[in-house]
C-alpha positions as CSV (number, residue, x, y, z in Angstrom):
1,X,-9.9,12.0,-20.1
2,X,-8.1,10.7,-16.6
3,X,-4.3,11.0,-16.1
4,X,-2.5,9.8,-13.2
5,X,1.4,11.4,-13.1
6,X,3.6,11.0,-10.1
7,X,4.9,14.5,-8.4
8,X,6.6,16.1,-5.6
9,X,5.1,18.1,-3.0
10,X,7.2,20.5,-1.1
11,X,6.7,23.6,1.0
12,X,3.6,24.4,-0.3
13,X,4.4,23.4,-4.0
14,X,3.4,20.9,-6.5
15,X,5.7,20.0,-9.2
16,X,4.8,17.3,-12.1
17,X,7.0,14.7,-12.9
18,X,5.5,13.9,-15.5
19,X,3.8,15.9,-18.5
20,X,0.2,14.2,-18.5
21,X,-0.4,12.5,-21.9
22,X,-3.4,14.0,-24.1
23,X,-4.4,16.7,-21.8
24,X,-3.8,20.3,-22.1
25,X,-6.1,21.6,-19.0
26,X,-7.8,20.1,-16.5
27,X,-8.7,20.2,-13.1
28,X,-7.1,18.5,-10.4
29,X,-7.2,16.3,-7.5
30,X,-3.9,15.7,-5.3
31,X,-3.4,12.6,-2.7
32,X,-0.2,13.6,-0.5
33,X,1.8,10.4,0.5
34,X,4.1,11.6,3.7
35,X,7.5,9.8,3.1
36,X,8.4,7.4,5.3
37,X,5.2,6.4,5.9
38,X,5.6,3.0,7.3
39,X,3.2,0.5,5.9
40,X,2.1,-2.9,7.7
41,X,2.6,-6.1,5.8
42,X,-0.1,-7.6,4.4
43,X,-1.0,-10.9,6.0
44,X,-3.0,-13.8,4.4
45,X,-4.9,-14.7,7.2
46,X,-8.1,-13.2,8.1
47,X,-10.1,-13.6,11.4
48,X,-13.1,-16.3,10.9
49,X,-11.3,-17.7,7.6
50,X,-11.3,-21.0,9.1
51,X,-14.6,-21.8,10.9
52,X,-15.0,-25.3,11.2
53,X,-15.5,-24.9,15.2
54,X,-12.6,-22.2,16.5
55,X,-11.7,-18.7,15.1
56,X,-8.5,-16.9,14.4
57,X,-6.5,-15.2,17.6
58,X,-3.9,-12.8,18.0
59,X,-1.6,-15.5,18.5
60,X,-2.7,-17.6,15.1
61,X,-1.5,-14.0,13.6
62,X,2.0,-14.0,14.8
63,X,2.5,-17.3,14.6
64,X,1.8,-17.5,10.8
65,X,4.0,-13.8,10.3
66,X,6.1,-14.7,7.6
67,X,9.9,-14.4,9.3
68,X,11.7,-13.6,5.5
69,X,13.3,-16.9,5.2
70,X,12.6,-18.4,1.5
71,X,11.6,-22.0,1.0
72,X,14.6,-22.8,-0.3
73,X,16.6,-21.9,2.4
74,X,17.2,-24.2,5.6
């Protein structure tokens, strides 16, 4: 059986959050996310999505950048 608990690494240490469910032992394998780890918005667009003659550029990209204005809003 798998189990997936969040933790806290700290100078060195690992501490559990969470008491995996139906496991007593196990082996283990640890991902360390570094906090503040700033992570690039996803964009929709992808180079070549639209072949029909020209491809995507750098400036297609930052045009269609979604700004954070709803739909509703004007």
């Amino acid at each position: 059986m798998t189990a997936i608990v969040p933790g806290i690494y700290a100078q060195g240490k690992i501490e559990l959050l969470q008491t995996p469910v139906g496991i007593r032992d196990g082996k283990v394998r640890v991902i360390v996310i570094e906090e503040g780890e700033e992570k690039k918005p996803s964009s929709q667009m992808q180079f070549g999505k639209y072949s029909a003659g020209t491809l995507s550029t750098e400036d297609d990209f930052r045009i269609a950048d979604w700004r954070g204005k709803k739909e509703w809003e004007k």
